[in-house]
C-alpha positions as CSV (number, residue, x, y, z in Angstrom):
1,X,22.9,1.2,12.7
2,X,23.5,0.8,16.6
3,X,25.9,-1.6,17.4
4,X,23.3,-4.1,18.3
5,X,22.4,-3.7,14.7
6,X,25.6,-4.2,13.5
7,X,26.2,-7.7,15.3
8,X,23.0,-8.8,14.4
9,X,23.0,-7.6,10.6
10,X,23.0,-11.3,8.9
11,X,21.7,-12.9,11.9
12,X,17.9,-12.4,11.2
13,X,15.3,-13.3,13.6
14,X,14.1,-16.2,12.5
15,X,17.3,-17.8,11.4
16,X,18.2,-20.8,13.1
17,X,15.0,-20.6,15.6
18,X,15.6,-23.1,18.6
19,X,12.8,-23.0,20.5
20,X,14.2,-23.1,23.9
21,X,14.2,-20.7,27.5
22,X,17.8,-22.1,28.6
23,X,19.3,-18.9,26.9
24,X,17.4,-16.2,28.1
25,X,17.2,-17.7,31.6
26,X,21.0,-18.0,31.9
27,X,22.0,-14.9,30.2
28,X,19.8,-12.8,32.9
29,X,20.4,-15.0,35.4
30,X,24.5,-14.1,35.0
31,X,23.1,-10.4,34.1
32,X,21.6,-9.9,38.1
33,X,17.8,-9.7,36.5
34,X,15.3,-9.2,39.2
35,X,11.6,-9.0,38.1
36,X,10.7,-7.0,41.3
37,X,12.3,-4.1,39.6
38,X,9.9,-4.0,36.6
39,X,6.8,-3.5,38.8
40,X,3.4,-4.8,37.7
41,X,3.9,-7.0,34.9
42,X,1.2,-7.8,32.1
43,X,2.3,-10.6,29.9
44,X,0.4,-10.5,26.6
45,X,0.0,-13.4,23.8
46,X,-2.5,-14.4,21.2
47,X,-2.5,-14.4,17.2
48,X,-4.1,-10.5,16.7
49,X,-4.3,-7.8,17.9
50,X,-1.5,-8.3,20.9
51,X,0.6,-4.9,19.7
52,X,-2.8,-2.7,19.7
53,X,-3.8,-4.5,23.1
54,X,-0.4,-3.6,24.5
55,X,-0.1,-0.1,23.2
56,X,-3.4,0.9,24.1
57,X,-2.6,0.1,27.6
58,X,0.9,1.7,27.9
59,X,-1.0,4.9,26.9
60,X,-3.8,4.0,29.2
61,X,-1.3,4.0,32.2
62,X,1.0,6.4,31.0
63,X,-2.1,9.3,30.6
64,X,-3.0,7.9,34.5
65,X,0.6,8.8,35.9
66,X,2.3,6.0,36.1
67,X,5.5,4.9,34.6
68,X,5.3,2.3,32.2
69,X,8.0,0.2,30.0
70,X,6.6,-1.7,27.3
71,X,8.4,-5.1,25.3
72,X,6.8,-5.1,21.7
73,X,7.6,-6.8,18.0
74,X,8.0,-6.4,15.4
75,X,9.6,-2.8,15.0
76,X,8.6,-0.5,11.8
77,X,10.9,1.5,10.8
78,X,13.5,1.1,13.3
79,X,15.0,-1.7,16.3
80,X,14.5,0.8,19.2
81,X,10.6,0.7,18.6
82,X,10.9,-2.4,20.2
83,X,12.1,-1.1,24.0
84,X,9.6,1.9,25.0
85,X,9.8,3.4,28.4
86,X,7.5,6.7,29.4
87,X,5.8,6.5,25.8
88,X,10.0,7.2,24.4
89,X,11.9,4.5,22.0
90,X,15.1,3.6,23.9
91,X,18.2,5.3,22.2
92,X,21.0,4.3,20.3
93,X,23.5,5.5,22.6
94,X,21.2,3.8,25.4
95,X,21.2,0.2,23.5
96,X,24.7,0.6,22.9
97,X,25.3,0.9,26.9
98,X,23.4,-2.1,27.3
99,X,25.0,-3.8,24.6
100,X,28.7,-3.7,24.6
101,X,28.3,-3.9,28.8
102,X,27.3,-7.5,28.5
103,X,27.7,-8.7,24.6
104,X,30.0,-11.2,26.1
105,X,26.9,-12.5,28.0
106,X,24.8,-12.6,24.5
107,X,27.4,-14.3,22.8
108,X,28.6,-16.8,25.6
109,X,24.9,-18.1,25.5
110,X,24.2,-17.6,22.0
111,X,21.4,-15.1,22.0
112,X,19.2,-15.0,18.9
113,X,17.7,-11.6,18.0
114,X,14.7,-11.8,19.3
115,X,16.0,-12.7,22.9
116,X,18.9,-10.4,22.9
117,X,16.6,-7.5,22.0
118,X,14.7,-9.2,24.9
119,X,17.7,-9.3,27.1
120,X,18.3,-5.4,26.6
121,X,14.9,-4.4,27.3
122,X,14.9,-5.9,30.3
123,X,18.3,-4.7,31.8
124,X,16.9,-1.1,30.3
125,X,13.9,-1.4,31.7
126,X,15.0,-2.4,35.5
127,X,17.3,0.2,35.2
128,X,14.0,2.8,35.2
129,X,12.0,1.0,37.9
130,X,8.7,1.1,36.1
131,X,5.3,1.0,38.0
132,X,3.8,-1.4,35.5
133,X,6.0,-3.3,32.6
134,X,4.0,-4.8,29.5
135,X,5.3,-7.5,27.6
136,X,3.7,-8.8,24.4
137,X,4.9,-12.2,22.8
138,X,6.7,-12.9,19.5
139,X,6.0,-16.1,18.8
140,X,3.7,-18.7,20.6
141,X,4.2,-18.4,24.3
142,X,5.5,-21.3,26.0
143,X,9.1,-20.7,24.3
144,X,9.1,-17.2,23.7
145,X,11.8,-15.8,25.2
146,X,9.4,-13.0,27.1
147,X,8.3,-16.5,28.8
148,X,11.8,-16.8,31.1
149,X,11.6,-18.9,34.2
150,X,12.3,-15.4,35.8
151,X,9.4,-13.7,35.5
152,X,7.0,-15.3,37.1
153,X,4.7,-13.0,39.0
154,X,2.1,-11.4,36.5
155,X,-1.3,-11.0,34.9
156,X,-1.6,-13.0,31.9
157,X,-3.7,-11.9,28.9
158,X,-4.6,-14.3,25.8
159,X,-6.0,-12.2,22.8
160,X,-7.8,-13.0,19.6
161,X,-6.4,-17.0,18.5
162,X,-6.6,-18.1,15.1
163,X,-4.1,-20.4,12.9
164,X,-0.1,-18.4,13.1
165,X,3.1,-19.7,12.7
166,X,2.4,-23.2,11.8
167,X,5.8,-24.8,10.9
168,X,6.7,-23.6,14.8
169,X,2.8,-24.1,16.8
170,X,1.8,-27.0,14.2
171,X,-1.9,-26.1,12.6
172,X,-4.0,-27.6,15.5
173,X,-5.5,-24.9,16.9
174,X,-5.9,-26.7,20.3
175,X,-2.1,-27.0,20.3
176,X,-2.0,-23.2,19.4
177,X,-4.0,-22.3,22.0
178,X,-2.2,-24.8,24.4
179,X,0.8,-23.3,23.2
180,X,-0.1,-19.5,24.4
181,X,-1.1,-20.6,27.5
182,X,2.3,-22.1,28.3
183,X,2.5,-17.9,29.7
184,X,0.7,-19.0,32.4
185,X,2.2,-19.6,36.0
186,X,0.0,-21.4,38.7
187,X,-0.8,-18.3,40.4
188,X,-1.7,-16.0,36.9
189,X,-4.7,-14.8,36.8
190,X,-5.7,-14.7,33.3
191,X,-7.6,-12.4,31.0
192,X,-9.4,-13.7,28.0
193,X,-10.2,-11.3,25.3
194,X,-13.1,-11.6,23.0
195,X,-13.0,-15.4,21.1
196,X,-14.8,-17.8,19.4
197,X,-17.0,-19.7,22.4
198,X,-14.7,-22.9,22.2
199,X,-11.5,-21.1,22.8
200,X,-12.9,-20.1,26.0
201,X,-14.2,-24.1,26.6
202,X,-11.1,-25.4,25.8
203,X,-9.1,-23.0,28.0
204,X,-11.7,-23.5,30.9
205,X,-11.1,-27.6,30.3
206,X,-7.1,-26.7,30.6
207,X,-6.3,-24.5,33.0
208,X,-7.0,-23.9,36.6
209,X,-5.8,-20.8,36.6
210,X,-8.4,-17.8,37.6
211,X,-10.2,-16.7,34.2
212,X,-12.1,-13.1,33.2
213,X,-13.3,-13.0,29.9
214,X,-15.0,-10.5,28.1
215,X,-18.3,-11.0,26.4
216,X,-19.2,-9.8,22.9
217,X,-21.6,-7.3,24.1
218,X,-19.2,-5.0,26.2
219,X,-17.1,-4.2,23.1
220,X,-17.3,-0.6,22.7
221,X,-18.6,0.6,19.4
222,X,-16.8,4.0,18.1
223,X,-15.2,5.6,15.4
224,X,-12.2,6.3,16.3
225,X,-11.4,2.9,17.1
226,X,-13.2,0.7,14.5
227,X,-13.1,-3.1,14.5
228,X,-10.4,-4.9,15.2
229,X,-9.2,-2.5,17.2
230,X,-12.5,-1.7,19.2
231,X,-12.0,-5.3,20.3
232,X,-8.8,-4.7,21.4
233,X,-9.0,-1.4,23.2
234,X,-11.9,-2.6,25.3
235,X,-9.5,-5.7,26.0
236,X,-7.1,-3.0,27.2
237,X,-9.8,-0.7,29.3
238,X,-10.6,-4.2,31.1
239,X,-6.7,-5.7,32.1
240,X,-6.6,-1.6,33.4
241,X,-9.8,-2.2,35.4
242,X,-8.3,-5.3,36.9
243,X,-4.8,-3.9,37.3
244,X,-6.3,-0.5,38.9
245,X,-9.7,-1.5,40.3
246,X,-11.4,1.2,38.4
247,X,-12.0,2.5,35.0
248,X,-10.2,4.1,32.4
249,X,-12.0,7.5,31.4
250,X,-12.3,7.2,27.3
251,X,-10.2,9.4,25.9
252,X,-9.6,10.1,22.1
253,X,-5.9,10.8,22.3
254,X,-5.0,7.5,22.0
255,X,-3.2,6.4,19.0
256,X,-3.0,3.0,17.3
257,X,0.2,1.3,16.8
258,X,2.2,2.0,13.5
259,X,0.8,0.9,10.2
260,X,-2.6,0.3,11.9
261,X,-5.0,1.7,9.8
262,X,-2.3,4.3,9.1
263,X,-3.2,6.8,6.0
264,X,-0.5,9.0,4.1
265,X,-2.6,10.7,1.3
266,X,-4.3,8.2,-0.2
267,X,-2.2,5.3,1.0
268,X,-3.4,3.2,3.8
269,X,-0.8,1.1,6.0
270,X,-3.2,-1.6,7.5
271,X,-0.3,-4.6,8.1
272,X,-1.4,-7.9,8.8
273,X,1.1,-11.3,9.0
274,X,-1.3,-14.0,8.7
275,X,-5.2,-15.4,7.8
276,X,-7.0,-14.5,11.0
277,X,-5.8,-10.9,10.4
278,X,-6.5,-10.7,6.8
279,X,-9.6,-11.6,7.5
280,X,-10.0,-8.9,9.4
281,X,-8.4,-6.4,7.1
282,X,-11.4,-7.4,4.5
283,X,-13.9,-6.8,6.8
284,X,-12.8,-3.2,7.6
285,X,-11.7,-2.5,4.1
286,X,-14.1,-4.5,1.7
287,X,-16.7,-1.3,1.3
288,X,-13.8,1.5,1.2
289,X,-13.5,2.2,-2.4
290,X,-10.0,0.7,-2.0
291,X,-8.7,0.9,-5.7
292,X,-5.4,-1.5,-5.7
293,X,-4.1,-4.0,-2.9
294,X,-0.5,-4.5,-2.9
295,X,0.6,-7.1,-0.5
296,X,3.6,-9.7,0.5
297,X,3.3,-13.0,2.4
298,X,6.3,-14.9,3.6
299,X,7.9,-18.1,1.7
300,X,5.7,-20.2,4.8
301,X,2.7,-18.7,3.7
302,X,-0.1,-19.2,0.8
303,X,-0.6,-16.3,-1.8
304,X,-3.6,-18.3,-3.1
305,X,-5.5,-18.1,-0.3
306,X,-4.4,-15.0,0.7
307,X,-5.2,-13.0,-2.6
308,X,-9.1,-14.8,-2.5
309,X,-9.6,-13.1,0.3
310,X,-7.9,-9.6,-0.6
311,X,-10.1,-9.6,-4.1
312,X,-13.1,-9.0,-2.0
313,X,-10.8,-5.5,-0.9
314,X,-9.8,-5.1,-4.9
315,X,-10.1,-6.9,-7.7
316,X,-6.8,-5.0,-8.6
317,X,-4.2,-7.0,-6.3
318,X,-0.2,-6.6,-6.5
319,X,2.0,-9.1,-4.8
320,X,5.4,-7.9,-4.3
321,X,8.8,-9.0,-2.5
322,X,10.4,-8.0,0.7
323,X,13.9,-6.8,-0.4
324,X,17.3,-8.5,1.6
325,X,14.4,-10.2,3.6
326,X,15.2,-14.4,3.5
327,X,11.7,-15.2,4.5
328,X,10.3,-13.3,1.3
329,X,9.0,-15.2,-1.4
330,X,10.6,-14.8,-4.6
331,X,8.1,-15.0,-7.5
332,X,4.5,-15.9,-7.5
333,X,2.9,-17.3,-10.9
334,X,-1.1,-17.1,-10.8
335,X,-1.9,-14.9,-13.8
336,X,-4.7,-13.2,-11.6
337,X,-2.3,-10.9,-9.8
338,X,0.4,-8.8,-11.3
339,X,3.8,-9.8,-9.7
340,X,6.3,-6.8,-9.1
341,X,9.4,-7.6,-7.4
342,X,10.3,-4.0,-6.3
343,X,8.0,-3.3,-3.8
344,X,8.4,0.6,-5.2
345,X,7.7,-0.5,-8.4
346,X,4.7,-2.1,-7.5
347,X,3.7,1.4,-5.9
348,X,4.1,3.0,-9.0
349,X,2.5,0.7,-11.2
350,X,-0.4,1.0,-8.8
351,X,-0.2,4.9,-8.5
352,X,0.0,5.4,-12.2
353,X,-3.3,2.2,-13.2
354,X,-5.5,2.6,-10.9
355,X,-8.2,5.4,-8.7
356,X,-8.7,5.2,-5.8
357,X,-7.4,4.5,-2.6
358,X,-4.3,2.1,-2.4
359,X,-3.9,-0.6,0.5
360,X,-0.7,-1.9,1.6
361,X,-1.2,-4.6,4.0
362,X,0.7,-8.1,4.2
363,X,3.7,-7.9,5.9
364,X,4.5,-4.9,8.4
365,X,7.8,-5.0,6.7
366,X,6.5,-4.2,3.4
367,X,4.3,-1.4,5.4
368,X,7.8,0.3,6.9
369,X,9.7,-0.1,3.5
370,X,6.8,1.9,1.9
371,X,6.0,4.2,4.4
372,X,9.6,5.2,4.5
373,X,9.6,5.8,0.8
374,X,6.3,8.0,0.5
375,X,8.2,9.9,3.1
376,X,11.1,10.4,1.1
377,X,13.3,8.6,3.2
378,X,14.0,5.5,1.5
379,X,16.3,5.2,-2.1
380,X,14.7,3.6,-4.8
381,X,15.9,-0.1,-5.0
């Protein structure tokens, strides 16, 4: 680990959540932040499909010439994932820089993770001078740290909303949606990806801010990009329109985010953290010949509800545990799916029972812990 690992090792990210911008705002207040020195910046939020939205676009810019930083959650495998400059994790030695110069900032206003990985992207990130800077929420909008009071000239881009995060947004999806445009400053212009007609009413009754949306019938329909992620690359070719007044030339060399519709073998890494985007994983999975499911939900979440819509994938569904993970759940008792508490295990078990192709989906967690294993780079627990 990094030594911004090691500080953060038991501190978890959503530990002791306090919704609040006071932190961030003073710590890069006291740290000299200047948003002129990140360049263009496009603020992303929405339930799905924010990460593919915002990678599809670093790429888009980054093939065009320009330098680009992007700000992205959560991380695979590894931290640094997080903090991306020039299409290039930032390093351990680089975080470490960042880190030990102003821990006494982090700790003298009590940075969670999320804003102290936050607070080092963008020290790292002015430090470059990017052309254009991308920024894609964790959680909601309005408090999310990527929301500070010093950023405030942007392009503001809602994607696909649905019901997340409900003991933090509450399960109104008006307040959800209220809660993602809290991006917005009074001069944004906003993008609108494709939604469900009264998503766009509501934010057109809301806001006054200037709104381009895009309409169902200029998704692009390919292959390479199947749905969601069709939905979410056209999103991307449009804020690149808007940010370069002319189009992207479609190229095939861009890649999808990790565990997206990842295959190793015959193991697919499709990760997906709550119902709007399970939905989604059974419509691009239910006709695949998928042979087992083996998924995790957090202790916030329903399995029930979950595994309904995931037998449609498989009949053959494994829930399994996130090991040293406090959010995990612990046990699950429906006698309709097999419980396995080692996520391994559960591989195993549905390696050795069943043909066919295996889908790990759930948490992106569980999609890193199992990728790194099937790449030999993970002891058995």
């Amino acid at each position: 680990m990094n030594k911004f690992e090691s500080y953060y090792a038991d501190k978890f990210e959503f530990k002791n959540l306090d919704l609040s911008l006071s932190r961030i705002d003073n710590a890069l207040k006291e740290a000299g932040f200047d948003e002129k020195s990140l360049g263009k910046i496009i603020h992303i939020a929405g339930t799905n499909g924010k990460g593919s939205t915002s990678y599809f676009l670093y790429q888009m810019l980054q093939l065009s010439g320009y330098k680009a930083a992007l700000f992205t959650s959560p991380h695979i495998l590894k931290i640094n994932e997080r903090i991306s400059y020039n299409l290039s994790d930032i390093s351990d030695n680089e975080m470490d820089t960042i880190f030990t110069k102003y821990q006494n900032l982090i700790i003298k206003n009590k940075l969670s993770y999320f804003e102290a990985v936050f607070f080092t992207a963008m020290l790292y990130f002015q430090s470059k001078s990017p052309d254009f800077t991308i920024l894609e929420t964790g959680l909601g909008g309005r408090y999310d740290a990527t929301n500070t009071s010093l950023i405030n000239n942007k392009i503001c881009v809602i994607t696909s909303m649905g019901h997340d995060h409900a003991a933090y947004l509450g399960n109104n999806i008006y307040g959800i949606i209220n809660e993602k445009l809290g991006i917005l400053r009074d001069n944004s212009i906003l993008i609108l990806a494709y939604n469900k007609p009264f998503v766009l009413e509501h934010i057109k009754k809301t806001v006054q801010n200037e709104i381009k949306f895009i309409e169902k019938d200029v998704i692009i329909k390919d292959d390479d990009y199947p749905y969601p992620y069709n939905e979410n690359y056209t999103t991307s070719s449009y804020i690149y329109k808007i940010l370069l007044n002319k189009d992207f030339k479609y190229s095939h060399n861009l890649k999808l985010p990790p565990c997206r519709m990842e295959k190793i073998g015959n193991v697919i890494f499709d990760g997906s953290h709550n119902m709007p985007g399970i939905l989604k994983i059974k419509d691009t999975w239910k006709k695949q010949n998928i042979g087992a499911v083996i998924f995790t939900v957090t202790n916030d979440r329903n399995i029930e509800n979950t595994a309904e819509i995931l037998k449609q994938v498989s009949p053959n569904l494994i829930v399994t545990t996130l090991p040293d993970n406090i959010r995990s759940i612990k046990e699950c008792n429906n006698k309709n799916i097999i419980f396995i508490k080692s996520p391994i295990e559960a591989f195993k078990y549905a390696e050795t029972h069943y043909k066919g192709k295996i889908l790990i989906t759930g948490s992106f967690y569980l999609c890193a812990y199992l990728k790194e294993y099937i790449n030999g780079n993970s002891n058995e627990v």
